[in-house]
C-alpha positions as CSV (number, residue, x, y, z in Angstrom):
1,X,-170.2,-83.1,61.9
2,X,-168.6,-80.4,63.4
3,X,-171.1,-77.5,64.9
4,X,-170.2,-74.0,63.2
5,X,-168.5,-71.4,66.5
6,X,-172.2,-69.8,66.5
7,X,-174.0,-73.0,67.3
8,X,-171.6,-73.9,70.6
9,X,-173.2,-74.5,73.4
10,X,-172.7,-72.1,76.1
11,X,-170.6,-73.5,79.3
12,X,-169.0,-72.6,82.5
13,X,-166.5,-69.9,82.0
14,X,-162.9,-70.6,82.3
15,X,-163.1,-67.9,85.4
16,X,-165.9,-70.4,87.3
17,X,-164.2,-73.6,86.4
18,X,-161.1,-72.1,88.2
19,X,-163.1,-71.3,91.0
20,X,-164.7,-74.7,91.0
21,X,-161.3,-76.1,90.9
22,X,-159.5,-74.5,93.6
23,X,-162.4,-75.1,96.0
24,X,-162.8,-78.6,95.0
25,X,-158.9,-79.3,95.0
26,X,-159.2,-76.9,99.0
27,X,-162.1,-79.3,100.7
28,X,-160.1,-82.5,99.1
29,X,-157.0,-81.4,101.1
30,X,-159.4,-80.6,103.9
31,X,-160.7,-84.4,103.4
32,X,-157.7,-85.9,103.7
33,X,-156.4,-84.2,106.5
34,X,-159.7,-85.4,108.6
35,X,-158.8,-88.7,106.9
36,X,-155.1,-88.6,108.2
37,X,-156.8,-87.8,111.9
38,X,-159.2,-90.1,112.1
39,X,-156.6,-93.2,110.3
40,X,-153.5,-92.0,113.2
41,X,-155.6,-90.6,115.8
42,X,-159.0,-92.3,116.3
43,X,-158.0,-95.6,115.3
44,X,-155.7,-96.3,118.9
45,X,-158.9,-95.2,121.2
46,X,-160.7,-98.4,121.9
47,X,-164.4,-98.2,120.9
48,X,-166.1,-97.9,124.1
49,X,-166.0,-95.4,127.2
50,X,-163.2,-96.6,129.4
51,X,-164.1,-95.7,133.7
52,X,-160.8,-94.5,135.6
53,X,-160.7,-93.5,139.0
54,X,-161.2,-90.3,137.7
55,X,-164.1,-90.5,135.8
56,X,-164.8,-91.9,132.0
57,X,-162.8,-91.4,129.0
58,X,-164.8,-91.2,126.1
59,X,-164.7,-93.9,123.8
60,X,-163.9,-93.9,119.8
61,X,-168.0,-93.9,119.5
62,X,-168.2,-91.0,121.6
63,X,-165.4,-88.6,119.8
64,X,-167.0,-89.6,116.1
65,X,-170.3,-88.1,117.9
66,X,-168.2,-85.2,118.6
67,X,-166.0,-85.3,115.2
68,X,-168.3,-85.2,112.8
69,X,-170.7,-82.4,112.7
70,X,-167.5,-80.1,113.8
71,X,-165.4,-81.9,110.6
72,X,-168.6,-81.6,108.5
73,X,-168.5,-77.4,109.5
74,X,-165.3,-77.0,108.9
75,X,-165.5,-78.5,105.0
76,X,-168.2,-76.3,104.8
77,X,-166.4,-73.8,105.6
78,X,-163.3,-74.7,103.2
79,X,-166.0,-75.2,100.5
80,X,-167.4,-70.9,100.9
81,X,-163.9,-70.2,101.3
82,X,-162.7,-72.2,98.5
83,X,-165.0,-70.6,96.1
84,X,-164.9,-66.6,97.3
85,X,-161.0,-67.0,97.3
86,X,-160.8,-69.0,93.9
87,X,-163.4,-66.8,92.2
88,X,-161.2,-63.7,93.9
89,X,-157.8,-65.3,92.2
90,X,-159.5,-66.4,89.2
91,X,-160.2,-62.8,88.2
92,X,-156.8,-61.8,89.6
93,X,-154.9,-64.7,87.2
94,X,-157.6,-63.9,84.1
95,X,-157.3,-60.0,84.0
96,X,-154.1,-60.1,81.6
97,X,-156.3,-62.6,79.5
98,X,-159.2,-60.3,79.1
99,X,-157.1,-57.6,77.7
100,X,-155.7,-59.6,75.4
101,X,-159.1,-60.7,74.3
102,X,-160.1,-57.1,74.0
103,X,-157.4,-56.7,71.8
104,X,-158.0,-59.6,69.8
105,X,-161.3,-58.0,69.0
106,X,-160.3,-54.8,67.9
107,X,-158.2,-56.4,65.6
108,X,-161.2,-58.8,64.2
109,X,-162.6,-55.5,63.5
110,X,-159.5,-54.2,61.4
111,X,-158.2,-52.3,64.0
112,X,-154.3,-53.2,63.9
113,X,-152.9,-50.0,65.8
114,X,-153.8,-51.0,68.9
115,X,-151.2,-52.3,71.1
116,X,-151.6,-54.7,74.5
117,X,-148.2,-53.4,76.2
118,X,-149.3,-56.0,79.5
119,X,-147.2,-54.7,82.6
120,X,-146.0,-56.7,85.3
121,X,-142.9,-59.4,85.2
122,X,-142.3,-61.8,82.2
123,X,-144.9,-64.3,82.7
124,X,-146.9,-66.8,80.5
125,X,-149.3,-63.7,79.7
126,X,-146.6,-61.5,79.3
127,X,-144.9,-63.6,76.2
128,X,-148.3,-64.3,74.8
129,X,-149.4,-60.4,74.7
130,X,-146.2,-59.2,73.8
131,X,-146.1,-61.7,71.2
132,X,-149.3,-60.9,70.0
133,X,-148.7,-57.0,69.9
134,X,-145.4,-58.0,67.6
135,X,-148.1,-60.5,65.5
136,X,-150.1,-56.9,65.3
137,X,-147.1,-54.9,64.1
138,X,-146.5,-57.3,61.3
139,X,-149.8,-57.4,60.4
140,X,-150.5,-54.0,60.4
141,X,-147.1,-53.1,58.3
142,X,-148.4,-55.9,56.0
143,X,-151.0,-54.8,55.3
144,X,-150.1,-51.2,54.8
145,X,-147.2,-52.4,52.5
146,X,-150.4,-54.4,50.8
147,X,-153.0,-51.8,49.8
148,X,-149.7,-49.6,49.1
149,X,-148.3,-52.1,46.8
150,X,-152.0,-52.6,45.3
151,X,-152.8,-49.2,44.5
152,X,-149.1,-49.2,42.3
153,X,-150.2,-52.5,40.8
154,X,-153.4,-50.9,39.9
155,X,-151.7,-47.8,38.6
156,X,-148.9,-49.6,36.8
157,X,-151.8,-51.7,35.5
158,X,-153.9,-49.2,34.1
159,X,-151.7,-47.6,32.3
160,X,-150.6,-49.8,29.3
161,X,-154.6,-50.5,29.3
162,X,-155.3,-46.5,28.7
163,X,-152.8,-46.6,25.8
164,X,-153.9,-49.7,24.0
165,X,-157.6,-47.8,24.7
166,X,-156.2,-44.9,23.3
167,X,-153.9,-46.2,20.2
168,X,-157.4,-48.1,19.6
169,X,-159.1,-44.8,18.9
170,X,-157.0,-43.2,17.1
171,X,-157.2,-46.0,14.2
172,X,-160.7,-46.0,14.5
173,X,-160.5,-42.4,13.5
174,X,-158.0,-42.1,11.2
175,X,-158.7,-45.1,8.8
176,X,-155.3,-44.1,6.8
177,X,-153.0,-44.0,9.8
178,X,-150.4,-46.8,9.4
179,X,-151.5,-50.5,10.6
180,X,-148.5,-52.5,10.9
181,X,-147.2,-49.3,13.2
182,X,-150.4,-49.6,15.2
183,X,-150.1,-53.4,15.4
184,X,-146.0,-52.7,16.6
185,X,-146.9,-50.1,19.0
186,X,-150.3,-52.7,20.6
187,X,-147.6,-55.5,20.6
188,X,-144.8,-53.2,22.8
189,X,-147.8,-52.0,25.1
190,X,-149.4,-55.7,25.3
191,X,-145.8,-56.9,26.2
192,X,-145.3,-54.6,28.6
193,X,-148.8,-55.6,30.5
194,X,-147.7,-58.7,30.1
195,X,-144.4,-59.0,31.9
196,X,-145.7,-56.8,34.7
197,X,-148.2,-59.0,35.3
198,X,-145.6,-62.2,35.2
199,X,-143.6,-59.8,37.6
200,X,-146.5,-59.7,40.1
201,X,-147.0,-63.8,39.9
202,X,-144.0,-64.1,40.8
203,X,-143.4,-61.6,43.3
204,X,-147.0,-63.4,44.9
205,X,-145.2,-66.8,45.0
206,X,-142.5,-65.5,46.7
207,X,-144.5,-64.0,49.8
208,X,-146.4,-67.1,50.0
209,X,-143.2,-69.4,50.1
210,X,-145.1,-71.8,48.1
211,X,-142.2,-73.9,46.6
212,X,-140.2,-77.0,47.5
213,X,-136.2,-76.1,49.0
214,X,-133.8,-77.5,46.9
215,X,-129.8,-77.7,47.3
216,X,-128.6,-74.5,44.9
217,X,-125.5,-73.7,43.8
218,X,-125.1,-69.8,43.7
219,X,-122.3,-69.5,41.1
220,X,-123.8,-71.8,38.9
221,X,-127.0,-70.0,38.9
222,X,-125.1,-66.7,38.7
223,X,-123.2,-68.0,35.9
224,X,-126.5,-68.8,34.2
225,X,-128.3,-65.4,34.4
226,X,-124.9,-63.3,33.0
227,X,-125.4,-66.2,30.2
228,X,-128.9,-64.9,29.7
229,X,-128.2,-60.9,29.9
230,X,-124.9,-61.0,28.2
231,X,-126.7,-59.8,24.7
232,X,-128.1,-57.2,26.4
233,X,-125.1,-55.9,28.0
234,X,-123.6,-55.9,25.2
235,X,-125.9,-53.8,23.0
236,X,-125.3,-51.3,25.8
237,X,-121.2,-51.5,25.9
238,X,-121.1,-53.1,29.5
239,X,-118.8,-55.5,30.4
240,X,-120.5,-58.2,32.5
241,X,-117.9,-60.1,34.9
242,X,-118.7,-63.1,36.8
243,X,-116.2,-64.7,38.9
244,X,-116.2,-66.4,42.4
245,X,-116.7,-69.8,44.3
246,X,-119.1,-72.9,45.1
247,X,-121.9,-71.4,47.2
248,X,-124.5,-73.8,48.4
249,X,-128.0,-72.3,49.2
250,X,-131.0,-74.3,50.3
251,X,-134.0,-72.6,48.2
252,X,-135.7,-72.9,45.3
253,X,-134.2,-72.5,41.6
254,X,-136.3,-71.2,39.7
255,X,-136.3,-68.2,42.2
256,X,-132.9,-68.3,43.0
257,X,-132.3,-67.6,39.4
258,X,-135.1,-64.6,39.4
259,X,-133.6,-63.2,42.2
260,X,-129.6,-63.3,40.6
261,X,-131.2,-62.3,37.0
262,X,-133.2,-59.2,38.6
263,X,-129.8,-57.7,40.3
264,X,-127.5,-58.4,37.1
265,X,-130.4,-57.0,34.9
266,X,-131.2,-53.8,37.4
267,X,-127.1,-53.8,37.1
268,X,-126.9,-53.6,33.3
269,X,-129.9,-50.9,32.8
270,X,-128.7,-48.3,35.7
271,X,-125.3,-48.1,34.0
272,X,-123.0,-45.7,32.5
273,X,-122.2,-46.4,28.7
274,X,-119.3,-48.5,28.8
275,X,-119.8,-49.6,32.4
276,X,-119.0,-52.8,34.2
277,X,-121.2,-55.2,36.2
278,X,-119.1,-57.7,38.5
279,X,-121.3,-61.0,39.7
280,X,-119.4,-62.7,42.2
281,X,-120.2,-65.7,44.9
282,X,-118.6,-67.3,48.4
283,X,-119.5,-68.7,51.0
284,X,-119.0,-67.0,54.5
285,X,-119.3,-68.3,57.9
286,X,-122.3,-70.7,57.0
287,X,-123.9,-68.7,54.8
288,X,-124.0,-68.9,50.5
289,X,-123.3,-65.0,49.4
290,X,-123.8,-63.5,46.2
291,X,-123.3,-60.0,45.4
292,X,-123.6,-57.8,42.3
293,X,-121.9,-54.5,41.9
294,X,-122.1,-51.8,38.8
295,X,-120.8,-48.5,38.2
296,X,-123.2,-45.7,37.3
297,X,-124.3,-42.3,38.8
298,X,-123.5,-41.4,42.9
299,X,-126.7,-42.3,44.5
300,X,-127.8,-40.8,47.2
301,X,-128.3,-43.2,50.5
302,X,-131.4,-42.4,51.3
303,X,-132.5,-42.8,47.8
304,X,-131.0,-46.8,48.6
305,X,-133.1,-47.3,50.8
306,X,-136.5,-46.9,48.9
307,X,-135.2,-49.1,45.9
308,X,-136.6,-52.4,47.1
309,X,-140.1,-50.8,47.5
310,X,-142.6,-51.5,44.5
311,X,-142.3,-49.7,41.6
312,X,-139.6,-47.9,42.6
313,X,-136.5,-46.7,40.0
314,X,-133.4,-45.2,40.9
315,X,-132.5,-42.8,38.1
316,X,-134.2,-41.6,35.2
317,X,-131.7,-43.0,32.7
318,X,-133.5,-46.4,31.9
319,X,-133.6,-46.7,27.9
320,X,-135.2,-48.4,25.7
321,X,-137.8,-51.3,25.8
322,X,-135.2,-53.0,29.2
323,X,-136.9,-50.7,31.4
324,X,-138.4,-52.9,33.8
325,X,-141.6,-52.6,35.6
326,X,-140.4,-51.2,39.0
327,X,-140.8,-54.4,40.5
328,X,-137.2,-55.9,40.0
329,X,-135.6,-55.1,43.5
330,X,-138.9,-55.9,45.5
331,X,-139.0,-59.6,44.1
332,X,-135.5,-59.7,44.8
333,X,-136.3,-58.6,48.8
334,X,-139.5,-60.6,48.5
335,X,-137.0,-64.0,47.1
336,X,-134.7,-63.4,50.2
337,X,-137.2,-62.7,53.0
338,X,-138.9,-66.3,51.7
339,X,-135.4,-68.0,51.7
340,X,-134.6,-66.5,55.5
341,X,-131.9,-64.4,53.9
342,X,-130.9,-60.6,54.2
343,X,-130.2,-57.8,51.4
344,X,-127.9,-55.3,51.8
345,X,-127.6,-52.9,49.9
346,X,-125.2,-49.6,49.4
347,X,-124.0,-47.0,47.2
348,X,-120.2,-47.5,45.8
349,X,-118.1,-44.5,46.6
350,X,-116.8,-43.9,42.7
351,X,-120.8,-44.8,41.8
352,X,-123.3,-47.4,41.0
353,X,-124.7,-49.4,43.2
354,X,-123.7,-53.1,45.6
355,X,-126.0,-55.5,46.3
356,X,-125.0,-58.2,48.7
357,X,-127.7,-61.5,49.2
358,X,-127.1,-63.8,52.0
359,X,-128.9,-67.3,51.7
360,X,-128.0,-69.8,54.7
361,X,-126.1,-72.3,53.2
């Protein structure tokens, strides 16, 4: 059974087995240069003392007498110097590593701001703590994006509740105030909750990337969701227009088709009376590309730019019970960031709005 990370036993520390190992790898290389002596060196001087004219020369007995204790000093000597130097370099090498750990428990502790920003050239430590302070900005935007996204939900939430609370209490009250109204008006509210709460499923899925990737083709799928909307575009006099070629995607369907039906029905809601919305697909360079363009109102660029967040709307002139939830364009961006795509979108000069999707193909 595996011990729980509280119950490990304590060990050398990554700085002392450095230490351990440049002083140990040091006296071997001190070993084996005393073994390359004694093996090239010792082994041509014959065993005993040999008398000259000029006096004796010492034997091999005689120089191991001498070779030993001054080899057996000098390891010593490698061995202190081994471990002061190692444990010096150690700390040098490990500094980069102890800030990152630092780091690491700030943000353990739900501190995400802080940054690492390690100095010096682009080393091993240097990808790992600049990688780790872009894992931190990710995070930290996540997670901002998160409680901001959950406090909507919770609004958004809330409200049909308070009204269904409130529609409640009236009839209680008034015990000859129409029921088949009341049960019309529960059943618009109760929808409502409803397909914001379907809305946030599948906004969920698509952040998690929990689905299998298929082989999708774009115009088919477009083809399907103007199928779908068409009735509704034409209870509000817009011409729906699809048109286009073969685009391959790899992704899944079922999304694939949220993510086209969302832009055609955000299309056909922000629209003039008598408006057009144009579907088309192609492929471009690799990539499966599907856009969807409508006329409507000029929109401000700025304005663009917030439509994809949660609960966002663009104008005021949603009607009827098509209004959406405000979640359309984020599932849209959620669908594409999941599929490794991009989503572009820009206001049309004579107004509406274009929204280009690139899926690699």
């Amino acid at each position: 059974m595996d011990r729980p990370h509280g119950d490990r036993r304590p060990g050398l520390s990554v700085r002392w087995r450095l230490t351990l190992s440049y002083a140990g790898f040091l006296m071997l290389a001190g070993a084996l240069l005393l073994a390359v002596v004694w093996v090239f060196l010792l082994r041509y001087v014959p065993s005993n003392a040999i008398q000259t004219i000029e006096g004796f020369v010492p034997g091999r007995d005689d120089l191991v007498r001498a070779f030993v204790p001054a080899a057996a000093w000098a390891l010593l000597f490698l061995l202190v110097f081994g471990v002061l130097g190692g444990w010096f370099l150690a700390g040098r090498m490990l500094a980069p590593l102890r800030r990152i750990t630092a780091a690491t428990r700030e943000a353990a502790n739900g501190s995400l701001s802080h940054r690492i920003e390690l100095e010096g050239s682009r080393d091993e430590f240097r990808e790992l703590a600049d990688a780790f302070d872009a894992m931190l900005a990710q995070l930290e935007a996540h997670v901002a994006e998160q409680r901001r996204f959950a406090a909507n939900a919770s609004h958004e939430l809330r409200t049909p509740l308070a009204i269904s609370q409130t529609l409640l209490d009236v009839a209680r009250n008034d015990p000859n105030r129409d029921a088949e109204a009341l049960v019309e008006r529960l059943s618009a509210v109760n929808a409502r909750a409803i397909e914001l709460t379907e809305a946030l499923l599948v906004l969920s899925r698509a952040e998690q990337q929990s689905f299998a990737s298929e082989r999708v083709d774009l115009s088919l799928v477009a083809e399907e969701a103007a199928e779908t909307l068409l009735p509704l575009a034409e209870r509000r006099g817009i011409t729906l227009e699809t048109s286009g070629e073969i685009a391959f995607a790899a992704g899944s369907p079922a999304l694939l088709l949220q993510l086209t039906t969302n832009l055609v029905h955000n299309a056909i809601v922000h629209n003039l009376d008598g408006g057009t919305v144009e579907v088309g697909t192609s492929m471009r360079a690799g990539w499966a590309v599907l856009t969807v363009e409508n006329t409507g109102d000029r929109l401000d660029p700025a304005l663009v730019e917030t439509l994809t967040e949660p609960f966002r709307r663009g104008t005021e002139r949603i009607r009827g019970d098509h209004a959406g939830v405000g979640l359309g364009l984020a599932i849209v961006k959620s669908i594409v960031r999941a599929h490794g795509g991009t989503l572009a979108l820009a206001p049309r000069d004579a107004g509406g709005l274009r929204a280009v999707v690139s899926l690699p193909a």
